[in-house]
C-alpha positions as CSV (number, residue, x, y, z in Angstrom):
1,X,0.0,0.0,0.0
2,X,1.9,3.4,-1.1
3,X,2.5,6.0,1.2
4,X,2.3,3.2,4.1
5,X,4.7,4.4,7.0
6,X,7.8,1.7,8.2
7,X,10.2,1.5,11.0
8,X,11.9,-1.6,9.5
9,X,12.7,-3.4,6.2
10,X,12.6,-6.9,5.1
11,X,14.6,-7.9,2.5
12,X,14.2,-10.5,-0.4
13,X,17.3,-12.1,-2.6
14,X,19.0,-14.6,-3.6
15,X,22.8,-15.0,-5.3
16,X,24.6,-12.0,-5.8
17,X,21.6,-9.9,-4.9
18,X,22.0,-11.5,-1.5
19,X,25.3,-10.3,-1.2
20,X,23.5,-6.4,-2.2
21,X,20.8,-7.2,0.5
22,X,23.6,-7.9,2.9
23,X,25.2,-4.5,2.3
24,X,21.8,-2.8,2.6
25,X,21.6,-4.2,6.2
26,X,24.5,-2.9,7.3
27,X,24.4,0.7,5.7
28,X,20.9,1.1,6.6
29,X,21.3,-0.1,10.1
30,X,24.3,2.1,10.4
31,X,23.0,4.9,8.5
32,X,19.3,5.4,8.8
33,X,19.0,3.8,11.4
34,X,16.7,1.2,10.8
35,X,16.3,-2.4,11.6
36,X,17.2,-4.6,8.6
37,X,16.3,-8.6,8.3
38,X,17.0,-10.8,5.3
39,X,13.7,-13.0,4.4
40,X,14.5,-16.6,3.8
41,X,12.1,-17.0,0.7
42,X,11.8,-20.6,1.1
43,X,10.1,-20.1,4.8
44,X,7.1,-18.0,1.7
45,X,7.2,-21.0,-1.0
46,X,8.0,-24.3,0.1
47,X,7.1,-24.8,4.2
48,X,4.2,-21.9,3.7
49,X,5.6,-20.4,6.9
50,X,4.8,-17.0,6.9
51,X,6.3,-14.2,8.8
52,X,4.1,-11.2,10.3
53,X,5.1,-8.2,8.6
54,X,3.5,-5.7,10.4
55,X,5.7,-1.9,10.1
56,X,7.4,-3.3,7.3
57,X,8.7,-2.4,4.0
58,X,9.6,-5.3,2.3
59,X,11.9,-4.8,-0.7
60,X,13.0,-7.2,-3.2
61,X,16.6,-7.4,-5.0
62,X,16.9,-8.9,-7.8
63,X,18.3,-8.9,-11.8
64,X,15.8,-10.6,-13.2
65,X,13.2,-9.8,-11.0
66,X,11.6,-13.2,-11.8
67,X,12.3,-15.9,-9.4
68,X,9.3,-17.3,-8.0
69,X,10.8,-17.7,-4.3
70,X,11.2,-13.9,-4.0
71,X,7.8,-13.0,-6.0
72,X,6.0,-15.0,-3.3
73,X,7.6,-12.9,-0.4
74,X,6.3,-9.7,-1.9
75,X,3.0,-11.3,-2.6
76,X,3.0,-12.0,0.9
77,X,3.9,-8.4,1.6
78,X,1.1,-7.2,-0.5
79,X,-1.7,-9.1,1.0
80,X,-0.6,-8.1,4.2
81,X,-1.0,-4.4,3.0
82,X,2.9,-3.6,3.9
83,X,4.7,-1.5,1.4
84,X,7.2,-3.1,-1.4
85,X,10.0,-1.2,-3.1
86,X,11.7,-3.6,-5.8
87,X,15.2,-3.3,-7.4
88,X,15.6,-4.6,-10.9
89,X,17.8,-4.7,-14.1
90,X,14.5,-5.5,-16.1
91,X,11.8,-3.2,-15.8
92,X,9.0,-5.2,-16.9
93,X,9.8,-8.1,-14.9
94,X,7.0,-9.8,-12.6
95,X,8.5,-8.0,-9.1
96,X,9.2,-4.7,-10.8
97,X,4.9,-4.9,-11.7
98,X,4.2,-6.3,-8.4
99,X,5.9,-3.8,-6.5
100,X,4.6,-0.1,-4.9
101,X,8.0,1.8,-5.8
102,X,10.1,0.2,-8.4
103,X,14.4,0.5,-9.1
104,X,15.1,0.5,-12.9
105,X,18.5,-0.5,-12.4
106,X,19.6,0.3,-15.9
107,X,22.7,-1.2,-16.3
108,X,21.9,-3.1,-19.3
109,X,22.4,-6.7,-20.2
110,X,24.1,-9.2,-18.6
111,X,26.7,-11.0,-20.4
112,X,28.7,-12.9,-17.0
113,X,27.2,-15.3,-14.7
114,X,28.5,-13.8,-12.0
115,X,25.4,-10.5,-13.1
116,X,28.7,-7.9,-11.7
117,X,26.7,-4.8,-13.8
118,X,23.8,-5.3,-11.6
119,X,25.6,-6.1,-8.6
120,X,27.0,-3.0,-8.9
121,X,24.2,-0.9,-9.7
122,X,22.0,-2.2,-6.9
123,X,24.8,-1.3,-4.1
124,X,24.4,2.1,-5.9
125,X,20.9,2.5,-5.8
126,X,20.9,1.0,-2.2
127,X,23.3,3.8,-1.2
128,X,21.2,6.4,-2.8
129,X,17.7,5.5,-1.5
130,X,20.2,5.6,1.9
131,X,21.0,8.8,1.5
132,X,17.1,9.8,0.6
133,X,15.2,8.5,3.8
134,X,14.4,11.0,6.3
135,X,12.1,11.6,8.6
136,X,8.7,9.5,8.7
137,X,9.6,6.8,6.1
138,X,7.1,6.2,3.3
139,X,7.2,4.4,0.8
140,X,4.8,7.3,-1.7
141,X,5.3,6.7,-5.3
142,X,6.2,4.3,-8.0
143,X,9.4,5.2,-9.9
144,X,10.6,4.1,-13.2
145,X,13.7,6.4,-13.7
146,X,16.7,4.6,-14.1
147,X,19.6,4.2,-10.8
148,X,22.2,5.5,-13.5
149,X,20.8,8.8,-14.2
């Protein structure tokens, strides 16, 4: 639900986005002071354990923005009227629709396994929405614009 209040964020990702999600905890803890957990999607998916995520933002990291273990956290998120902020390299993927506020990473296509472009554009995005939360924390409108602009 835009323009939803949060005092903490849970965070959805998996391979190198995990390691993104990992920096986010530490710079937002340390920064905006906020709590930050890391979801374990599979708790969503496969053993239907779902976590109460009441005051949270829920944000999902992702290239592809399609695997169906982090969809179903923000699903989650959404029927339990929390806000959702995704970060993508593909605009028109299934979590960047899904979500409230939406990342365009833009750092084009990936050509490596190892997805370093995105990597590298979601620690910059993640330093950036840092550097933009003040005050009461909302989550207010839906972006398209592009991290590398």
């Amino acid at each position: 639900m835009a323009g939803e209040t949060f005092d903490n964020v849970l965070i959805a990702a998996r391979g190198i986005s995990d390691n993104a999600a990992r920096y986010c905890q530490y710079l937002w803890g340390a920064s905006n002071r906020l709590l930050v957990s890391l979801a374990a999607p599979s708790l969503y998916g496969v053993y239907q354990s779902l976590s109460r995520l009441e005051g949270a933002l829920v944000v999902g990291i992702s290239q592809s923005g399609e695997s169906p273990d982090l969809l179903t956290v923000l699903s989650e998120a959404k029927k339990q009227g929390r806000p959702t902020l995704s970060l993508t390299n593909k605009p028109g993927s299934p979590m960047a629709q899904m979500a409230d506020c939406h990342v365009d990473l833009g750092a084009g296509p990936e050509l490596a396994v190892a997805a370093t472009k995105s990597y590298t554009a979601q620690l910059a995005a993640l330093a950036t929405l840092s550097a933009g939360i003040a005050g009461p924390r909302k989550c207010s409108r839906r972006s398209t614009g592009s991290a590398n602009r």
